[in-house]
N, C-alpha and C positions, 0 to 999 in steps of 0.2 A: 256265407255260412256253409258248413261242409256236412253234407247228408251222409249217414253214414246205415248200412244192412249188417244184418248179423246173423251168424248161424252160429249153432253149437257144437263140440265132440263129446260120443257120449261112450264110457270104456266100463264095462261089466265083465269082473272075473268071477267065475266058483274055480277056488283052486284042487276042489275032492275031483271034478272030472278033469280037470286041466284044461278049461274052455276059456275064450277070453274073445268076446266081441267087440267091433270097434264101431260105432255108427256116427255120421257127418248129417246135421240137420239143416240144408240151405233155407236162403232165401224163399223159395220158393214151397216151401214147407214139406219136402218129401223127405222121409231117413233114411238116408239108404247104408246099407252096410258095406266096410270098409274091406281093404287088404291089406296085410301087415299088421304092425304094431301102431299104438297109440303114438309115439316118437315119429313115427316115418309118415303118418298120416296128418299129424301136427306141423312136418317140416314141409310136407310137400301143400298145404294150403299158405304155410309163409311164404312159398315161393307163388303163388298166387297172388299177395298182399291183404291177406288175414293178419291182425296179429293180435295177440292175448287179452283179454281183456280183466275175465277174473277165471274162479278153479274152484270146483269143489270137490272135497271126497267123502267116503264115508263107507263103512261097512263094520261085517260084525263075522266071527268066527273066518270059514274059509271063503266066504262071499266077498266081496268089494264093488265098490261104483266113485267111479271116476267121470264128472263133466267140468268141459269146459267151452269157454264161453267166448268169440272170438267178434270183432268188425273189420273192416273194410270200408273205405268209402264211396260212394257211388258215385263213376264217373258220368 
């Protein structure tokens, strides 16, 4: 049976300041903030062997939030 860890990506825009953060929640439960874009930060944990699990979005006016929800399996 195949054990499997997960971590999150978690993407918050306000676009009134033109700010957009990206943060990566490992295994090991630390957030730490990302570089780049949400695309480039999502390709480079596929290339890790993360891959998608589910997404959510949500926001309101010029706010936005974006998670997503990724595994891997534990070798």
């Amino acid at each position: 049976m195949t054990s499997w860890e997960y971590a999150s990506v978690i993407t918050a825009n306000d676009a009134e300041s033109q700010r957009a953060g990206v943060s990566v929640k490992l295994p090991n439960g630390k957030l730490e903030r990302q570089q780049g874009d949400t695309s480039s930060v999502l390709n480079r944990l596929g290339t890790e062997g993360w891959e998608l699990v589910s997404y959510h979005s949500s926001g309101a006016g010029t706010w936005g939030f974006e998670q997503f929800w990724l595994k891997r399996p534990v070798p």
